[in-house]
C-alpha positions, -999 to +999 in steps of 0.1 A: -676+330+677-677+361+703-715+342+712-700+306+716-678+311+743-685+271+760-670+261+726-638+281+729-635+264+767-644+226+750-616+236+724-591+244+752-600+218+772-589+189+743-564+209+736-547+210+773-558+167+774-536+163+740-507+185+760-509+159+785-508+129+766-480+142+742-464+156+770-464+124+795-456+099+770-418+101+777-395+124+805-391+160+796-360+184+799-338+157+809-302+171+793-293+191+823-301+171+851-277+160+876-287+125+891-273+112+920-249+082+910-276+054+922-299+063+895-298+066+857-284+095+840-284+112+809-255+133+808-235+099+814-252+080+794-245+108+766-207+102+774-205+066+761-225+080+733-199+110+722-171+082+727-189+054+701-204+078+679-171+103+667-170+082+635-187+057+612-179+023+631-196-003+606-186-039+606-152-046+590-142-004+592-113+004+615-133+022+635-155-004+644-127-025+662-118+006+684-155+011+696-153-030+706-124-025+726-140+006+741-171-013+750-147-042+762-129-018+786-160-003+798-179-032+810-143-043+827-139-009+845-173-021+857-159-051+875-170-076+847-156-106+830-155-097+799-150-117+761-153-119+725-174-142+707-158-139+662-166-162+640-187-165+604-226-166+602-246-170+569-280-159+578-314-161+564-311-131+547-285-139+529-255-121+543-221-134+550-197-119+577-178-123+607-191-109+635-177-099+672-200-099+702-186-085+733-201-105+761-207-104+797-222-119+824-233-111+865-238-141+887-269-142+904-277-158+941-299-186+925-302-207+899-323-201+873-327-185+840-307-159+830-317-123+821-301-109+786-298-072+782-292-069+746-280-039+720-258-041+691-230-020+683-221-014+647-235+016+624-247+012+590-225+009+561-224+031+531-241+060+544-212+077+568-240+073+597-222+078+630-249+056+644-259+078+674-294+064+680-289+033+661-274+021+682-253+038+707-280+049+724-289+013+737-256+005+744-251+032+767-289+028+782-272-009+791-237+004+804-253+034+826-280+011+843-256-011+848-232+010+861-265+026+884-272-014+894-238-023+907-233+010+922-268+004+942-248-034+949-291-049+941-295-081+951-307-100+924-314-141+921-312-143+884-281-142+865-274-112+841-260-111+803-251-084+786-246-089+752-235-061+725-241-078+694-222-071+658-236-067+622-269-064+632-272-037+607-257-063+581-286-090+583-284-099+626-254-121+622-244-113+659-273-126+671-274-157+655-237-160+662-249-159+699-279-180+698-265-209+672-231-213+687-228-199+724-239-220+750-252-191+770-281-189+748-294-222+761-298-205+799-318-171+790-352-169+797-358-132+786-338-107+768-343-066+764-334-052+733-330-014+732-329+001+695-338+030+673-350+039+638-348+073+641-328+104+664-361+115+686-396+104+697-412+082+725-396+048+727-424+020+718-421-013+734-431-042+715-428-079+725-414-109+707-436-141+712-437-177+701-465-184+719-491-157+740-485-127+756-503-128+786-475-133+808-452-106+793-479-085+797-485-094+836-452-088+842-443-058+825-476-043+839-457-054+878-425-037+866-446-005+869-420+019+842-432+055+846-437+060+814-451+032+793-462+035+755-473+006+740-505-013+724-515-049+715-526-031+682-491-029+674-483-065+686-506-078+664-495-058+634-455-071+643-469-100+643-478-105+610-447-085+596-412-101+585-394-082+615-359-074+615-342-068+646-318-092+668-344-103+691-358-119+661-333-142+660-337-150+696-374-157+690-370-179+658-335-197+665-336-199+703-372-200+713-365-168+735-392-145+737-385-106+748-396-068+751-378-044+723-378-009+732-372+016+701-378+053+695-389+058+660-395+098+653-373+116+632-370+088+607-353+111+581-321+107+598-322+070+602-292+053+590-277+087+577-249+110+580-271+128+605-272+096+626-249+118+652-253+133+689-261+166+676-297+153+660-299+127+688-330+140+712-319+135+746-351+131+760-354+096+734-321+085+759-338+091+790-370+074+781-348+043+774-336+040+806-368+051+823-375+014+810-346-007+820-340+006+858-374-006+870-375-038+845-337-047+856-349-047+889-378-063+887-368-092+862-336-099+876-356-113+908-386-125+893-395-160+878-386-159+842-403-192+834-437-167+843-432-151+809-442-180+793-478-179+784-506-190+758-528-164+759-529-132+749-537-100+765-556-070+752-529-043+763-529-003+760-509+028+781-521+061+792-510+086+806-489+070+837-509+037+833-508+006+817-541-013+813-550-048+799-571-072+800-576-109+778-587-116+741-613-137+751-633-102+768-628-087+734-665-105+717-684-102+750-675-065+752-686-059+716-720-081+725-729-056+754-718-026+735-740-034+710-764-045+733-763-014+754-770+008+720-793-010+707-817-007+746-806+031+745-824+028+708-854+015+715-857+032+748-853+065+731-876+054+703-907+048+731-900+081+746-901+099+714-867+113+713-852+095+693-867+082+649-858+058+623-853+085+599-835+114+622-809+085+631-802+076+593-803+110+586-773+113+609-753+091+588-749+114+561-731+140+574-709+119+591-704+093+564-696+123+538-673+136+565-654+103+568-651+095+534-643+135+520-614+138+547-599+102+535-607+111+498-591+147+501-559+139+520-549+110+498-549+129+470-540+158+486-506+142+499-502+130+462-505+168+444-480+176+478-456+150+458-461+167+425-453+204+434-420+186+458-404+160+436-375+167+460-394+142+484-387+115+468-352+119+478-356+107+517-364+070+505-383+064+540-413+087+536-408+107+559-399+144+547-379+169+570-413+190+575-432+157+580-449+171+613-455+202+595-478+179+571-495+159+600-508+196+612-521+207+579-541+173+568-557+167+605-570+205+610-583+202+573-600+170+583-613+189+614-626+218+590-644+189+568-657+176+595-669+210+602-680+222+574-702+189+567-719+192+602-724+230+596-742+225+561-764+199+578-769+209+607-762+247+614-776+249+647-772+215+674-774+183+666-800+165+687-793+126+699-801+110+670-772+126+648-747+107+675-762+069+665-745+068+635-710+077+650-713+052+676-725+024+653-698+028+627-675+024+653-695-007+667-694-022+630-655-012+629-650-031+665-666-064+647-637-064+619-614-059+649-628-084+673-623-114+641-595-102+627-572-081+648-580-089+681-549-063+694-570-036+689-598-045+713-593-020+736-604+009+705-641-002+721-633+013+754-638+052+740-670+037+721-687+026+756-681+060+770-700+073+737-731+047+746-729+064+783-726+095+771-753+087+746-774+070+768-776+095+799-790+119+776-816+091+772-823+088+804-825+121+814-829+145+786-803+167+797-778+180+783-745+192+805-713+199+788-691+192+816-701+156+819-699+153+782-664+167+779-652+140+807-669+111+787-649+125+761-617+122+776-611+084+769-613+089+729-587+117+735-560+093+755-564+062+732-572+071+697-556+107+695-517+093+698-524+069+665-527+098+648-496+112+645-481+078+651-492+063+622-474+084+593-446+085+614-441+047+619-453+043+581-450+067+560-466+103+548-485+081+524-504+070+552-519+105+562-551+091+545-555+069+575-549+102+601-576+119+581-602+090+582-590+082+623-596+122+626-630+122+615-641+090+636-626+109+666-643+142+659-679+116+654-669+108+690-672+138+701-700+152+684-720+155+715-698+187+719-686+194+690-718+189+671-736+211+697-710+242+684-729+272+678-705+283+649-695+257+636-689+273+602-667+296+617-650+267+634-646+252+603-627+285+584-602+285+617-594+251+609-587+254+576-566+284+581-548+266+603-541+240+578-531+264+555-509+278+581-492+244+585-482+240+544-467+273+543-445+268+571-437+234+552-434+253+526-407+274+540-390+244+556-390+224+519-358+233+510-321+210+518-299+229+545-275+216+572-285+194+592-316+188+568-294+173+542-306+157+505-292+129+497-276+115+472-257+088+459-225+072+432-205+041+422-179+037+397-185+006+382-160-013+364-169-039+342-135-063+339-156-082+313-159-055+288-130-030+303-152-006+305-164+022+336-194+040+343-211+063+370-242+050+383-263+068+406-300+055+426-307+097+427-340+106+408-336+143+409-299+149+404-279+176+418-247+196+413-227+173+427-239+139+408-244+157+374-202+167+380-203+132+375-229+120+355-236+153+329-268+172+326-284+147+305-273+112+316-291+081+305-292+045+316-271+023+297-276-009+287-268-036+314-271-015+345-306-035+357-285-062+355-270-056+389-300-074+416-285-053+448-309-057+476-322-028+492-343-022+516-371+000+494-363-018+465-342+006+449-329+006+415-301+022+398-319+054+377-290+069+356-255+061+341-228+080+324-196+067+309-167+071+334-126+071+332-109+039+333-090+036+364-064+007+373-079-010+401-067-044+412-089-071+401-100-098+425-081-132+422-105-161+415-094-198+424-111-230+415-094-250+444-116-282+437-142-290+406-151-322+399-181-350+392-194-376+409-227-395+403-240-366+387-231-343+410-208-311+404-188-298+432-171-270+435-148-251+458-140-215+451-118-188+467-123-151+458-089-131+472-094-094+472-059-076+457-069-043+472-089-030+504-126-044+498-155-044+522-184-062+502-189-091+479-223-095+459-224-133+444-250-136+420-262-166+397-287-176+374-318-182+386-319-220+373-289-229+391-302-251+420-275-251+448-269-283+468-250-281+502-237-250+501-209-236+528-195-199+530-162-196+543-167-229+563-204-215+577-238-235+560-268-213+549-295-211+575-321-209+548-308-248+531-341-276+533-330-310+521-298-297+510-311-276+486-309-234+491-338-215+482-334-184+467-352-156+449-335-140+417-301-138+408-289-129+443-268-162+461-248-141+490-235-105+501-200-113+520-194-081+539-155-084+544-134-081+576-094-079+577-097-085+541-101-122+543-110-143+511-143-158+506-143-195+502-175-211+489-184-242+480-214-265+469-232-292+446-248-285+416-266-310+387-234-319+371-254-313+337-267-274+346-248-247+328-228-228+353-232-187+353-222-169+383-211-131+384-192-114+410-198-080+424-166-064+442-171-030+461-152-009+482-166+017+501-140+045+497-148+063+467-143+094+486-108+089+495-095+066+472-060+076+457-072+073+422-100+089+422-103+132+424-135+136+442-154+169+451-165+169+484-198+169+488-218+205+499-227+212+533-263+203+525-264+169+508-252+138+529-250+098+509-280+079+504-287+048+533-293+018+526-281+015+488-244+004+482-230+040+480-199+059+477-181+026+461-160+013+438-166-018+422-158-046+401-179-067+382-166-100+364-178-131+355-170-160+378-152-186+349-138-218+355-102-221+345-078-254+348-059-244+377-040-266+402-056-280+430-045-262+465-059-261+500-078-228+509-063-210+541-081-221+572-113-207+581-109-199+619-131-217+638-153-189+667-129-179+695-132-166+729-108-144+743-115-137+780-107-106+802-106-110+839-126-084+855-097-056+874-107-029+897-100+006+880-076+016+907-051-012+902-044-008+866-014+010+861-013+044+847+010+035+816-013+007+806-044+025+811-029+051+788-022+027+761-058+010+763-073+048+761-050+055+730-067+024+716-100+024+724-104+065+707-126+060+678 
């Protein structure tokens, strides 16, 4: 090692061009600055965030009404008309619920379409997440650049809509509030949605499209943020994905397209208890709004209508740049890149540097490379699951030590690489050894350029390999500097997938690091192949790695602040009067086997409960529980009848106690015709007839404790066999329950119905007499003129403060 001394520079020089790339993908040290009041600041922006944040504000909580009228009397105090939009939407996935956009709107000097700064305001239920990142911080991006926009008084021809957006975390019933029924959606030509699915991280932008990209691209590119990180590698991949946020909606319901901007690192604490401002990075906030003050700006003046495109554009960000370029270059690239290698071939063949069987030599070492890293990690990561069952407790995939686990599997890919190159070749490698490398990739660019067109611009590092590979043709020389430059490209573009990719997928995924490790380190083989000791290389490596598992070793274990999860619900079966505790938990603590005893088992029935979740969670044990008198929901058959062969029937299910959540379920055979929800239709209804998969008809997540009212056709001669599902989400506090608070280090489970009490009972028709349901509000709009702060009175400021706390 003492004797390779250019090799210990090469090392230090990738390592100071990964700094820079890791380091300039978003601002740095950004908590502690003081910003004049014409520009975007954190520490204000971190002010709205302490204010929403304080407590769990999901749809239908009490909390979630006081961080409305916070937000309401925030966008006043900035000079802004402000309203409400309420009323029911049953969306596609499903979900039933009243939702409450706040809403408000800045006049333009032209007229034109309207620019929609979007961001929704409600946590997630039944997890106690504060909902810190997901998603206060894009409400207070919004309010601060705002508040940085008027202050700056920017002229601007385009009108501007903000809209916060409820129950987005409930199935985006905001959004289609706004788009189906609002006739504001008709004017918007673009929207920005900030989000989060994690507390830290770059935030990605990704665009929403009907159509092509090509002019989103242009004119993001002409908004010039300072620090852009995106790829058409991931617009192509969320393309072909079911995607889930609210500009979704405005895509698929309102034919808006739009840019969403989301942080995604630290995906453990995603729709947690640990959702709050202490885990929140700071530096996530700033990047945010390192987006929207240039892009307000720019868009607010600009030609909306320009967005619109057909075509779509090869796109990719660097350090400080933003580069693209159309998918019709992406075959003519790969035709001279191949081109290219194969002249540098045959020209190196006719001087006699280059031989058939030296260059398929070459594909040994770097095939075994390739495919031992891959092989090793996968399993690797699966023996890592064996010795940790606890893992399997963060249902996302992402453990606590995650990063810790990226380290160790990409310097033991490095040390296979190493090693493999060392056994073949224990001196240098010569020019033949770098065809196979650079043909691979060639071969890899050809599935790309007919199948995922997005990730043309992964041929850009490969032409700087031909150069590199070619000059040496040419020449015959060999000069390191020039070789580290040409290497430079593979380090900016490939490098950031990854880490990016288990963290936006998964740990499981660290097969797909290993193998993207390897084709990197075959990139630069004309330096790293030319390693003097490259065994010895290959041992630092691999103690490395081993340095990275034991400090995930030492960081495996639940603390504060790295809580386990876990999860119950008392059931009560009003069918058979009996109670159980079920739990989603496969490795059960001391606080769920209080409940549950040492040795629980399933009991019978328990499957029988189709709750969606989002990882397709099931309920794992069951223990007998304590009957407890809980009021039992009151079911009315206000109208059954028959008519030429048709069966319909209106039903009203009025909760007799506090209830936040009803789960309708029917057999699978039952065909529903016509079917309306509290007055609302399903979106998902084609010729009258709702499509469905399994048991599951609706969730009705419940605000002010209104009934649900549903009512439909069905074949008069079907058998009719519905089930309710009745939940609370106050286990914790509820009067007739005793329950030990849970320790320090364990937090509920997200995105499983958690912490509840419930009711199941069979929905049974009984002769009752006919009676009119209650009214089923139509949406209303409740407008606030905008007041300057000054002018409202001190007493009635006081009482809108002592409302507003949450």
């Amino acid at each position: 090692m003492k004797k390779d001394l250019s090799s210990i520079v090469s090392v230090l020089f990738f390592i100071a061009i990964l700094a820079l790339v890791y380091l300039s993908m978003m601002p740095q040290w950004t908590v502690n600055n003081d910003k004049p009041l014409a520009e975007f600041s954190t520490k204000r922006a971190l002010v709205h965030i302490k204010s929403i944040s304080q407590k769990p504000h999901f749809t239908g909580s009490e909390n979630h009404n006081k961080v409305a009228n916070y937000l309401r009397y925030e966008l006043i105090k900035l000079g802004l008309e402000t309203h409400f939009q309420d009323g029911y939407t049953l969306t596609d996935w499903g979900n039933l619920t009243k939702s409450k956009n706040i809403i408000a709107r800045i006049k333009g000097s032209q007229q034109g379409k309207a620019l929609l700064l979007l961001s929704h305001y409600d946590s997630a239920p039944h997890s106690a997440s504060h909902g810190a990142s997901d998603d206060a911080t894009g409400v207070a991006t919004i309010l601060e650049s705002m508040r940085a926009f008027l202050h700056n008084k920017t002229p601007h021809k385009n009108d501007i809509i903000i809209l916060f957006t409820d129950a987005e975390e409930l199935g985006l019933n905001g959004a289609s509030l706004f788009v189906s029924r609002h006739q504001w959606a008709k004017e918007i030509g673009l929207a920005l949605n900030f989000e989060a699915r994690g507390t830290s991280g770059p935030s990605y932008m990704l665009m929403e499209t009907n159509g092509g990209n090509a002019g989103m691209v242009k004119n993001f590119a002409a908004a010039n943020p300072t620090f852009p990180v995106s790829n058409s590698l991931m617009y192509s991949i969320y393309k072909m994905l079911p995607n889930d946020t609210d500009l979704t909606v405005f895509r698929e319901q309102g034919n808006i397209q739009g840019f969403n901007f989301a942080f995604i690192d630290g995906h453990y604490n995603y729709h947690t208890a640990q959702d709050d401002l202490q885990h929140l990075d700071s530096n996530s906030l700033a990047h945010q709004g390192s987006y929207l003050m240039p892009l307000l700006q720019y868009f607010s003046n600009a030609n909306l209508n320009s967005v619109q495109s057909s075509e779509d554009y090869v796109y990719f960000s660097i350090p400080f740049s933003f580069i693209s370029y159309p998918f019709s270059w992406v075959i003519p690239m790969l035709i001279i890149a191949f081109a290219l290698l194969l002249f540098f071939i045959f020209l190196g063949i006719a001087k006699r540097i280059l031989s058939v069987q030296k260059m398929l030599h070459g594909f040994i070492p770097f095939l075994g490379a390739l495919i031992s890293a891959g092989l090793i990690v996968f399993f690797g990561w699966k023996i890592v699951l064996q010795i940790y069952p606890q893992y399997s407790d963060l249902l996302n995939g992402f453990t606590y030590n995650g990063h810790s686990y990226i380290g160790a599997f990409v310097c033991l890919s490095i040390a296979i690489c190493f090693a493999f190159y060392r056994f073949f070749y224990p001196n240098r490698i010569s020019a033949n050894d770098f065809v196979a490398p650079i043909f691979i990739w060639l071969l890899i660019n050809i599935a790309i350029a007919f199948g995922l067109q997005g990730a043309g611009f992964l041929i850009i590092p490969v032409y700087f390999g031909i150069f590199m590979f070619g000059f040496y043709i040419l020449t015959q020389k060999y000069i390191p500097l020039l070789n580290l430059i040409f290497a430079v490209p593979a380090l900016l573009i490939i490098a950031p997938f990854i880490q990016m990719f288990p963290i936006g997928l998964g740990l499981k995924i660290l097969f797909g690091s290993a193998i993207l490790t390897a084709l990197c380190f075959g990139l630069l083989l004309p330096t790293l192949g030319n390693f003097v000791q490259k065994g010895s290389w290959s041992i630092l490596f691999l103690i490395a790695s081993v340095g990275f598992f034991i400090k995930a070793d030492a960081d495996s274990n639940y603390e504060k602040g790295k809580a386990k999860s876990n999860s119950l619900v008392y059931l009560y079966n009003a069918d058979t009067n009996k109670a159980k505790w079920l739990t989603y938990d496969k490795n059960l603590d001391i606080w769920t086997k209080k409940y549950l005893g040492e040795n629980p088992g399933l009991l019978k029935g328990s499957d029988d409960i189709p709750l969606f979740s989002k990882y397709n969670s099931q309920f794992t044990f069951a223990a007998p529980a304590p009957l407890k008198n809980i009021a039992q929901p009151t079911i009315d058959f206000l109208t059954d009848s028959i008519a030429e062969n048709q069966r319909y029937l209106k039903i009203r299910i009025s909760p007799n106690r506090k209830v936040n959540r009803y789960d309708i379920f029917a057999h699978e055979k039952m065909q529903f015709y016509n079917i309306k929800t509290n007055g609302v239709s399903h979106l998902e209804q084609k010729n009258r007839l709702l499509k469905r998969e399994g048991k599951k008809l609706l969730s009705y997540y419940v605000v002010d404790n209104d009934p649900l009212v549903l009512e439909f056709n069905m074949d008069a001669s079907a058998v009719f066999d519905m089930q309710l599902l009745e939940s609370s989400f106050d286990l914790m506090d509820n009067p007739l329950f005793t329950m030990e608070k849970r320790a320090d280090w364990m937090m509920p489970t997200p995105f499983v119905l958690n912490d509840a009490v419930a009711i199941q009972k069979t929905i049974k028709p009984s002769p009752v007499a006919i009676q009119s349901p209650s009214a089923i509000a139509e949406p209303k709009v409740y407008k606030a003129k905008p007041i300057p702060v000054k002018a409202v009175h001190d007493r009635e400021l006081k009482t809108v403060i002592d409302t507003t706390k949450a």
